[in-house]
Every structure is written in C-alpha cells, then in structure tokens.
C-alpha positions as CSV (number, residue, x, y, z in Angstrom):
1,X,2.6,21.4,-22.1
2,X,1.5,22.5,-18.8
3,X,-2.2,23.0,-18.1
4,X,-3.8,26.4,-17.9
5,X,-4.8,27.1,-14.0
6,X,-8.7,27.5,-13.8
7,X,-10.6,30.5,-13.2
8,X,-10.8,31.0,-9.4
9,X,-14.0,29.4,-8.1
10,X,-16.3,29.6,-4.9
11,X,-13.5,27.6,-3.1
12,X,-10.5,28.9,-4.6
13,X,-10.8,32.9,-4.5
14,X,-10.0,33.6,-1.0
15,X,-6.9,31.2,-0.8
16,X,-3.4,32.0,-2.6
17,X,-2.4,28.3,-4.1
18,X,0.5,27.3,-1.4
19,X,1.5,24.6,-3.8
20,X,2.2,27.1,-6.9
21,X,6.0,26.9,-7.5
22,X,7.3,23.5,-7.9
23,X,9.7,23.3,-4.6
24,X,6.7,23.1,-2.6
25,X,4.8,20.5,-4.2
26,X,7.7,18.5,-4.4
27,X,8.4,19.3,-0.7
28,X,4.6,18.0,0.4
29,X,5.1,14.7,-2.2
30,X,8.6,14.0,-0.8
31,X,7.1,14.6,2.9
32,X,3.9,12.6,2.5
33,X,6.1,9.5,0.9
34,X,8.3,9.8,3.8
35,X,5.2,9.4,6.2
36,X,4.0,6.4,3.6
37,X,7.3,4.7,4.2
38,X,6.7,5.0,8.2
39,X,3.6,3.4,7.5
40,X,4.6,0.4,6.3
41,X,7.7,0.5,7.7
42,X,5.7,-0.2,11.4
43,X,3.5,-2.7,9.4
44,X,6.5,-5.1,7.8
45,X,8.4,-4.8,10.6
46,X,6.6,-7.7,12.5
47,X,7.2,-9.7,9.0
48,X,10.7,-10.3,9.7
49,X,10.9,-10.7,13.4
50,X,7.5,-12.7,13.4
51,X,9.7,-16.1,14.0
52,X,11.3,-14.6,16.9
53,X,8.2,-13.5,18.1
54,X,6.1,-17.3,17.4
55,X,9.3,-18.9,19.5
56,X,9.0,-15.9,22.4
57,X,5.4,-16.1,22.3
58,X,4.7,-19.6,21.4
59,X,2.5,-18.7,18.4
60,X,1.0,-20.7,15.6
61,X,0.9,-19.6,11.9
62,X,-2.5,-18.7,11.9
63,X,-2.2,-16.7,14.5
64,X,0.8,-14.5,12.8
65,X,-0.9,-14.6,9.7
66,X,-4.3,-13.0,11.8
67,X,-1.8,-10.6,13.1
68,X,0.0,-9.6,10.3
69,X,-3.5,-10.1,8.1
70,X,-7.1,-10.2,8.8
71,X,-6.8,-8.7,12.2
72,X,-5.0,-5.9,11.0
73,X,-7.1,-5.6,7.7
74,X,-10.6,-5.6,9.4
75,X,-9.6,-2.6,11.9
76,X,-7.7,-0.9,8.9
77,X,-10.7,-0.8,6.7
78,X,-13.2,-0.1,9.1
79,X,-11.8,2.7,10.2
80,X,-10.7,4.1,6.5
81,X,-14.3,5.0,5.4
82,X,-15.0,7.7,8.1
83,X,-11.8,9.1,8.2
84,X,-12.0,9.7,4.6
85,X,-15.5,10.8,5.0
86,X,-13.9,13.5,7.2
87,X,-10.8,14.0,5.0
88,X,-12.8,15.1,1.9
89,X,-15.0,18.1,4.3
90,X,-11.8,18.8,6.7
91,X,-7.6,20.2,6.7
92,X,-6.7,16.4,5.6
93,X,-2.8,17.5,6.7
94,X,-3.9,17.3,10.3
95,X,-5.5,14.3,9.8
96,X,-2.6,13.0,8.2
97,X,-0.5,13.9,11.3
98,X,-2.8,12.9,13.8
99,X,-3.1,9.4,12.5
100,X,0.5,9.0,12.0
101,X,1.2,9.8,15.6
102,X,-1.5,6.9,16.5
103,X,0.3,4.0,14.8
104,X,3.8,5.2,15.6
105,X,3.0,4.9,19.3
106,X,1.1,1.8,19.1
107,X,4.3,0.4,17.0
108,X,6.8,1.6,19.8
109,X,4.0,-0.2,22.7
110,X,4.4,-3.7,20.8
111,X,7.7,-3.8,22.2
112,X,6.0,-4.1,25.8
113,X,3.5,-7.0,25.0
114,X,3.9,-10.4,27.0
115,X,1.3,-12.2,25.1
116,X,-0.8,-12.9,22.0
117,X,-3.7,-10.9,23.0
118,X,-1.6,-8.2,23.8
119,X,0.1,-7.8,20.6
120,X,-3.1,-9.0,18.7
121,X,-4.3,-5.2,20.7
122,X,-1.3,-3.4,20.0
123,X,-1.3,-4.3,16.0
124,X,-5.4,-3.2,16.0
125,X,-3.8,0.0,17.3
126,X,-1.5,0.2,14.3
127,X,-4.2,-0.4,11.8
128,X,-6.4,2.5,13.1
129,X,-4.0,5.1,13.1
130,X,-2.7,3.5,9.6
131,X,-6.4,4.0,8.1
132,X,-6.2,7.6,8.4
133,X,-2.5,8.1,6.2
134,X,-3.4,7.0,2.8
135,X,-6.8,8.3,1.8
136,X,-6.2,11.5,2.9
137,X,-2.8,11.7,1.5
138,X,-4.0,10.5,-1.9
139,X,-6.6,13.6,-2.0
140,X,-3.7,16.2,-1.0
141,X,-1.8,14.5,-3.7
142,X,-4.2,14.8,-6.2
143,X,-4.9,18.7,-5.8
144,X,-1.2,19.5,-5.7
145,X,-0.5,18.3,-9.5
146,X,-2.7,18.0,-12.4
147,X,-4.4,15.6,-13.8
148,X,-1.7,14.7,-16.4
149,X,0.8,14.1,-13.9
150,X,-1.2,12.7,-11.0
151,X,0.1,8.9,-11.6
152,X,3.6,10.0,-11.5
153,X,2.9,11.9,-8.5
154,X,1.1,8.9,-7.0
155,X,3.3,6.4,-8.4
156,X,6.2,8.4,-6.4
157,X,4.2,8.9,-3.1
158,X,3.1,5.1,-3.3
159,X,6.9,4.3,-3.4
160,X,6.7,5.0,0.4
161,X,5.2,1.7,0.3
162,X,8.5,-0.4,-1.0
163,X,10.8,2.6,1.1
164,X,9.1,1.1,4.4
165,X,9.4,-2.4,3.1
166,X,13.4,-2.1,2.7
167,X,13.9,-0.3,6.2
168,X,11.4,-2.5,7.8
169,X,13.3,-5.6,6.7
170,X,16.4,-4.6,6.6
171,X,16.4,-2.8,10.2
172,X,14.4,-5.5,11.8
173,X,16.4,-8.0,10.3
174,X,19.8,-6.7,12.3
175,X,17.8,-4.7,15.5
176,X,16.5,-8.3,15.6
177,X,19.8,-10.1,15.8
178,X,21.7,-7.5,18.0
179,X,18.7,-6.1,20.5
180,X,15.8,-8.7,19.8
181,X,12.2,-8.2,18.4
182,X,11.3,-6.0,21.3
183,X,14.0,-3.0,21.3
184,X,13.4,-3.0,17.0
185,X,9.7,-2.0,17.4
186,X,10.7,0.3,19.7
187,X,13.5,2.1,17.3
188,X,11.2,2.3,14.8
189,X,8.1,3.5,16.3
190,X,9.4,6.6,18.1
191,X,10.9,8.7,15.1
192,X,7.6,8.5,13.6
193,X,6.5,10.0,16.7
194,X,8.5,13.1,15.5
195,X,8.0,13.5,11.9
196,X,4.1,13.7,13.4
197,X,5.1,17.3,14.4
198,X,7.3,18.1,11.6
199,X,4.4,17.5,9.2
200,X,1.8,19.2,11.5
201,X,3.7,22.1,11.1
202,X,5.3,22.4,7.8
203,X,2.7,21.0,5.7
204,X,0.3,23.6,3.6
205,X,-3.3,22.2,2.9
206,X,-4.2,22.6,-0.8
207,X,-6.5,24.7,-2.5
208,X,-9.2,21.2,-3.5
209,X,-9.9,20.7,-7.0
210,X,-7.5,23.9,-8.5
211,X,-6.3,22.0,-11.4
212,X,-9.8,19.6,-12.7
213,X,-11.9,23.1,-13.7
214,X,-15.6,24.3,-13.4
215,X,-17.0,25.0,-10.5
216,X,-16.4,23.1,-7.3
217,X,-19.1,22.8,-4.9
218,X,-17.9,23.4,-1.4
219,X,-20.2,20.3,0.1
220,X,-19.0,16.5,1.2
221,X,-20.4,14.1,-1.5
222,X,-22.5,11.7,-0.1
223,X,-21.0,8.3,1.0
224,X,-24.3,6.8,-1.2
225,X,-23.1,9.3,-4.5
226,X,-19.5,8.5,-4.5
227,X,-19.8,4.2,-4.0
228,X,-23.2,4.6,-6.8
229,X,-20.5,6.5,-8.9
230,X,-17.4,3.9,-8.4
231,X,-20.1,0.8,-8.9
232,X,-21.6,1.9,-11.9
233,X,-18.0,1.9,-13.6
234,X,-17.2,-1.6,-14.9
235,X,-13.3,-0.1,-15.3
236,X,-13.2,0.4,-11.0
237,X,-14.8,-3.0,-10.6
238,X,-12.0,-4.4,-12.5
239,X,-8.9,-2.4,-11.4
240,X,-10.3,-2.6,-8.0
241,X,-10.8,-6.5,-8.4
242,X,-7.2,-6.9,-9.8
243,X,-5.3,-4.3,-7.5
244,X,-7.1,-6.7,-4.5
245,X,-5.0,-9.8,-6.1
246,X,-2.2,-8.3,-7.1
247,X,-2.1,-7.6,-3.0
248,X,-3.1,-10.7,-1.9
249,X,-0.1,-12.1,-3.7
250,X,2.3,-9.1,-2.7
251,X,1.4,-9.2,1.2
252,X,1.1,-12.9,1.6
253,X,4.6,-12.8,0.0
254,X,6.0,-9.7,1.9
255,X,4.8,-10.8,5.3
256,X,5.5,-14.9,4.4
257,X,9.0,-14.8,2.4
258,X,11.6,-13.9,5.5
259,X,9.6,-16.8,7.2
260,X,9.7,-19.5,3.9
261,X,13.4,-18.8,3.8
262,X,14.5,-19.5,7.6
263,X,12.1,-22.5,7.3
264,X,13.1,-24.0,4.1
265,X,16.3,-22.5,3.6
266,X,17.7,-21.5,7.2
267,X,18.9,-18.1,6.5
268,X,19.8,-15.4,9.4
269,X,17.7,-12.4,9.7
270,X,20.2,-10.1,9.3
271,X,21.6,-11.6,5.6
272,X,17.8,-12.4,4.9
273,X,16.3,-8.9,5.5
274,X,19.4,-7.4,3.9
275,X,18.5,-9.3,0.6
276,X,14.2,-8.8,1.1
277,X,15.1,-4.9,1.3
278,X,16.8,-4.7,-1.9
279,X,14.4,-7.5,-3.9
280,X,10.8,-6.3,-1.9
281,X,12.1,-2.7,-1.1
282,X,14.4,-1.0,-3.5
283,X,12.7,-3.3,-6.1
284,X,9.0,-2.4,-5.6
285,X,9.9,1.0,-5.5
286,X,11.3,1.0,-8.9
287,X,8.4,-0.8,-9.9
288,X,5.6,1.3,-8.4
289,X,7.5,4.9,-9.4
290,X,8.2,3.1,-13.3
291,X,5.0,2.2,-13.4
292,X,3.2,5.6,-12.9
293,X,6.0,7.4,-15.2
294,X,5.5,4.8,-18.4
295,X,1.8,4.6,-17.8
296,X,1.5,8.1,-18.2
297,X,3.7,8.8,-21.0
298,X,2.2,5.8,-23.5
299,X,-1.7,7.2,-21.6
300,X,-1.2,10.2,-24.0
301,X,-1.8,8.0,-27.4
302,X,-4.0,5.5,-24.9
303,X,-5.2,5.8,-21.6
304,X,-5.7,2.2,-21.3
305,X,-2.3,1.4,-21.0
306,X,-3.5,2.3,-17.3
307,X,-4.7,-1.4,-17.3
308,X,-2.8,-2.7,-19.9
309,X,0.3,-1.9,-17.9
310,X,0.0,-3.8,-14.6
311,X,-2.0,-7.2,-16.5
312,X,1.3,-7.2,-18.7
313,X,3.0,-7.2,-15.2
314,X,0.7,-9.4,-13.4
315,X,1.2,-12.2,-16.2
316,X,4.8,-11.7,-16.4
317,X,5.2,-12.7,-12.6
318,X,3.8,-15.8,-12.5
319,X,6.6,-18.4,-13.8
320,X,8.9,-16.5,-11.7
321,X,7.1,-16.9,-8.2
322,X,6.3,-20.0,-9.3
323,X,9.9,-21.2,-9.7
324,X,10.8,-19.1,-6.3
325,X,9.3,-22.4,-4.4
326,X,10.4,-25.0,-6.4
327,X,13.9,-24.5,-6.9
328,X,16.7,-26.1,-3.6
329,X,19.4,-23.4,-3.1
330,X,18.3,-20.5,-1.4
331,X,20.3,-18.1,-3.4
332,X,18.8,-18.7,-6.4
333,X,15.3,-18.3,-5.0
334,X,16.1,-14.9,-4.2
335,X,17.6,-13.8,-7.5
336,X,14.2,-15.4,-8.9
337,X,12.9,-13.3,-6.6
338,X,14.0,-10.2,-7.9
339,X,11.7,-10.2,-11.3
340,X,8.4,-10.3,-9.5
341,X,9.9,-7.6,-6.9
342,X,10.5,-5.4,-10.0
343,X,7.2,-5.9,-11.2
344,X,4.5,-6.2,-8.2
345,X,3.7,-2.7,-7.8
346,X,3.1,-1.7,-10.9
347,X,-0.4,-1.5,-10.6
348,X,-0.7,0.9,-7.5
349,X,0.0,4.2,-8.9
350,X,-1.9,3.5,-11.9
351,X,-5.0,2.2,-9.7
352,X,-5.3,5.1,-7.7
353,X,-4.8,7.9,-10.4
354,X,-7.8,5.6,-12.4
355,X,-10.1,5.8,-9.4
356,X,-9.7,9.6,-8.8
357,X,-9.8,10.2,-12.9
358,X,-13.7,8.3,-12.6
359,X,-15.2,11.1,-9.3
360,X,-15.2,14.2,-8.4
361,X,-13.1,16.4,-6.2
362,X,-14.8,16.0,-3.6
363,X,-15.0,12.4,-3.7
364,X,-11.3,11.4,-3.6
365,X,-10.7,11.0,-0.1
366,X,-13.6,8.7,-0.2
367,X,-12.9,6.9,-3.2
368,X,-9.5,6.3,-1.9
369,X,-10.8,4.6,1.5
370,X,-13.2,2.7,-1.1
371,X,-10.1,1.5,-3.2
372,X,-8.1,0.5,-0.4
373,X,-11.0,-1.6,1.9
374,X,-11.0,-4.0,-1.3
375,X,-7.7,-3.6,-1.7
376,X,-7.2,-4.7,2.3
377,X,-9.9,-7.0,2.9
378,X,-8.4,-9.3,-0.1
379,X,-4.9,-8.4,-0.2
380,X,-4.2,-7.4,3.7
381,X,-7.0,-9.4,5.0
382,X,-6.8,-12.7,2.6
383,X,-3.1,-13.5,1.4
384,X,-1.1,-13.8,5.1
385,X,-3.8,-14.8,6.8
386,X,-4.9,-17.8,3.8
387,X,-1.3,-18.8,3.6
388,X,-0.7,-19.0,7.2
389,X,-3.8,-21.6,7.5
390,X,-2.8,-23.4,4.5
391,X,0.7,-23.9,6.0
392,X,-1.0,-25.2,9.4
393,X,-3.3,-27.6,6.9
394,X,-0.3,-29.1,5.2
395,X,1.9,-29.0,8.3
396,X,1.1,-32.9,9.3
397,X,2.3,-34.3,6.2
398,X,4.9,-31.9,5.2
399,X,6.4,-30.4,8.8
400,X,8.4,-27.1,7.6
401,X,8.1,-27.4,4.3
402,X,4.6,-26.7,4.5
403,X,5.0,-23.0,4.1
404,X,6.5,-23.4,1.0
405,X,4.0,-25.6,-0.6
406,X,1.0,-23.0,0.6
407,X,3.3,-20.6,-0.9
408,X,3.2,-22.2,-4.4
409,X,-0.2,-23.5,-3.8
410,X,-2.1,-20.1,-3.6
411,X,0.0,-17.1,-4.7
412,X,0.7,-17.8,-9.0
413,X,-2.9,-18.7,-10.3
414,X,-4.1,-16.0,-8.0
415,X,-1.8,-13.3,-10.2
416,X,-2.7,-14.8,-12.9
417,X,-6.4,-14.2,-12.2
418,X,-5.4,-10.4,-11.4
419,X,-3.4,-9.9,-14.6
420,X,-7.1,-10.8,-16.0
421,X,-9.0,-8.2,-14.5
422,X,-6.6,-5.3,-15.3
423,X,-7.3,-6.8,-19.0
424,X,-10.6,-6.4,-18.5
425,X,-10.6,-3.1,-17.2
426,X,-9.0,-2.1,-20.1
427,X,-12.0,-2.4,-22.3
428,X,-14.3,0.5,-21.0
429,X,-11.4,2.6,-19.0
430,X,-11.9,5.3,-22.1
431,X,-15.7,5.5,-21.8
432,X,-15.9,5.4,-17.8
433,X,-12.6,8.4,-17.8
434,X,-14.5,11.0,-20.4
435,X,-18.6,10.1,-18.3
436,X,-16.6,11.2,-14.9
437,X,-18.4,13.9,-12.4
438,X,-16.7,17.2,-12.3
C-alpha cells in the first residue's frame, strides 16, 4: 500500500514535488543508472585491454593492478567525502553532471598516453570525476521513492554497475581487436561527454527528505554527527565490513579474469569479453536488481533478510570460484563462472538502502561517500592491486600460471569471511533501523 506523502515542511512548502507521477521518477532512475553504467563502463574498460596495454607499455602486474586498484581507489575516496559533503547542502544533479563530464574526458585522454606515468595520471583523473557520481546519486535516489521501495530503486540504479561491466568488456574486447586499446578508450569516453548535457538539462532536483516525515531541518549535518551516527551502529560496521569483501573479491575478479583467461587459457579478447559481459555484466545485473526486489519483499515479515540475503550469497560463491581455477578447459571455467556472476552483487542494493535506513536526510550523501571509501579502499583499493602482487610473488616458480594460483589463493576464504559479516549484521539490523535520526 503506498505511503501517505508528509505534511509539507520548512523545505518542502515552496517546491511542487517534480518526481510526483511515476514517469518521472522512473525517467531520473533509468537516467542516473545510465550515467552509473558510464561509470564503470570507463573504469572496466582498462580490465580487458590491460594485456595490450602491459605489452605496449611494458608494464608489470603490480603496476596494472595499482592502476586498475589502489591508485584509482585512494583518489576515488579521497575525493568522495567532500563532494558528498557538498551534495547533501547543494543541487546534487549538477554535481552529478559535472563529475561525469570529468571522468568521461579523462577516459577519452587515456587513449593519448605514451607511458606508465601518463596513464597512472590519466586513471587518477577518472577516479576524481567518478567520486562525485555515486553519493550524490544515491541521495537523489533516495528522495525520489520511499522508504519501502528504496532497495528496489537502488538495487536497479546499482545495476548500472554490471550494465558498464558488459559494454566495457564486451566493447573493449572487439574495439581492442579491430582499432587497438587506444581508439576503444577513445569511443567510450566521448558519449559520456554528451549524456553530461543531457542530464544537466533534463534532470529535476528533488524535494530532500519528502517521503521519511517530521520536520527536516534545512542545515548540512556535520561530517563528525553522521560518521558518530554510522560507528555507533554495530549493523553498518558489519554490512560495511562485508560489502568491502564481497568487493575485494568482485573487483580483483572483474579487473583479473579477462587476464587469468588469455594467460592460462589463451582466449581472444573479442570471444573473452563477449563471454565476461554476459557472466560479469548481464549476470551481476540480475543479481544486484534480484537482490534489492527479494530483499524487500521477504523485509516486510523481516528486515534482516537485508543481511541475511547477501551472507546466503556470499557462502554460496565460494565452491564455485573456487573450482573456476582449478579446473583445465577454459570453457568450463566460464560456465563455473556464471553462478558467482549471478550472485556477487547481491549485497549492493541492500547495503546502501541499510545505510540510508540508519541517518538522516540530510546525511545520505554523506553516508553514501562513507559506505563506499570502505567499500574502495578494500574492495577497489585491495583485491586488483593484492592479486596483482601475489601473481608477481609466485611468478618465479609458476611463470603464467601464477595468476591463477593468486586467484585461488586470495579470493574464496576472503568471501567466505564477508558471507560472515552480513551474518553478523544481521543480529542488531532491527534495533539499529527503528534508533535511526529523522
């Protein structure tokens, strides 16, 4: 049954609700995800050209795992916690567009570069401009639709994630083979260029905190408020904790499989990043969207099936991936593949609709940037760059097979240790949901 609209407040009175018939939320979701899908559709891209690149470039593992990792991470986060800082006391839609104009042209300029520094530059670049889509996007989000719907809403925006993953791999994979590394980021940075504008001016900024009641209080939160909030809540530590693994395990895997398989299993880029866009892509968006709709259905008898839902998930991965690296023909590691693709994202939608059920208003932006610098520093920051050194560790005794053996090495006991957290989570989510701020 739908939710009663609140009484107008301080904020709300002078502002007609732009998002009040259906066709315009949906417009603003589909839009946003379309941006999210640029994102990460400029981030993966360097995942499946990254051997073209080591061989132009003459490149070591740890150095694509910096660039495709910690490099990127440490910029991404940093920059995350003022722009959401800004996003939750300014119009977060041209925030949104301005960023998204940043890392589109930094994307399109990595087709110049002529050396590791240059590209190391160019990436930073990306992971700026990147920091500024998601936060505010998740607050915009999160005022459009009610509380009751918000992890559908944000399980379908974060599909944008998988979207970018299956055009990233499967359009580097062939602009690769045809054109080479160089002309691919340059057909995928300039459209993003564009859709900058489109957004800019099509895109309504909401009426903040219309459908969560009382009276909202037209002032930024302090930085110090919202983190004391968020660390005082055992169930954020948790989710946060396992949402950090989970991505650790789905990054080092995204930005290391295409790699693994031309290594182990010499595969072309174009076959490879046809079959990675349908297991990583197609499959982590069912995953992510499915994940958000079934949490919130069985959340109506218990809204710990927010946690219970990705550790099931988490769990359920592990003798897959594990058998992804053990087993000879290349064909079946794929289809084994295709079980943990259905399942990785699971926790995303359900994580962020958690984080914004446990602050304020005012606070999501914020919370958001919060979320995702764990999220980044571990996931991002850890899992390419940890595998990449591992590989260059075990390269002496094992020569290209050494990728695979990091592979299975790091990436099943640390799922397994997120499956834990979400379980833990689990046990004060309740308490932590009804004690929130209004």
């Amino acid at each position: 049954m739908p939710e009663p609209t609140p009484e107008p407040t301080s904020e709300t009175s002078a502002t007609p609700n732009p998002y009040a018939s259906k066709r315009a939320a949906w417009y603003a979701l589909v839009l946003l995800t379309i941006v999210y899908s640029f994102n990460f559709i400029d981030r993966q891209l360097l995942a499946i050209l990254q051997e073209s690149i080591k061989a132009d470039l003459g490149l070591s593992d740890s150095q694509l795992g910096l660039l495709t990792g910690f490099a990127f991470a440490i910029f991404y986060v940093t920059a995350g916690i003022p722009i959401a800082r800004w996003a939750d006391r300014a119009n977060r839609r041209d925030i949104v567009a301005l960023s998204l104009f940043i890392w589109s042209f930094m994307t399109a300029l990595s087709g110049y570069v002529q050396n590791f520094v240059q590209l190391l530059l160019a990436r930073i670049g990306v992971g700026i401009g990147e920091a500024g889509g998601s936060p505010p996007s998740h607050s915009i989000v999160s005022d459009i639709f009610p509380p009751n719907r918000r992890a559908t809403a944000i399980g379908f925006y974060s599909m944008g994630v998988s979207i970018g993953i299956l055009f990233g791999f499967l359009a580097g994979g062939w602009l690769n083979e045809f054109f080479g590394w160089r002309m691919a980021f340059l057909v995928v940075g300039i459209p993003g260029i564009l859709l900058a504008i489109i957004l800019r001016l099509t895109l309504a900024e909401p009426i903040r905190g219309l459908h969560d009641g009382g009276t909202q209080s037209t002032a930024p939160v302090p930085f110090g408020d919202v983190l004391r909030v968020l660390w005082t809540r055992r169930t954020f530590i948790h989710m946060a904790m396992g949402a950090g693994l989970n991505a650790f395990c789905g990054y080092a895997t995204a930005n290391w499989t295409a790699s693994f398989m031309i290594r182990t299993h010499q595969m072309s880029t174009g076959e490879l990043g046809t079959w990675l866009a349908a297991i990583i892509g197609l499959g982590g968006a069912i995953s992510v969207l499915g994940g958000g709709m079934l949490a919130d259905r069985l959340a109506i008898r218990d809204k710990r099936w927010y946690a219970w839902l990705p550790a099931i998930a988490g769990f359920a991965i592990v003798p897959f991936m594990t058998s992804v690296y053990l087993v000879d023909n290349p064909y079946t590691a794929l289809m084994l593949s295709v079980v943990p693709g259905l399942l990785f994202q699971m926790y995303l939608g359900n994580t962020i609709a958690t984080t914004h059920a446990l602050v304020g208003p005012r606070m999501r932006a914020t919370a958001s940037a919060i979320l995702f610098l764990i999220i980044n520093i571990i996931g991002l920051g850890g899992g390419p760059w940890v595998v990449g050194m591992l590989s260059d560790l075990l390269a002496p005794q094992l020569g290209s097979e050494s990728l695979r053996y990091a592979m299975l090495y790091a990436l099943p006991p640390v799922m397994a240790w997120s499956g834990l957290h979400f379980l833990l989570a689990a046990r004060t989510l309740r308490e932590d949901v009804e004690s929130a701020p209004q």
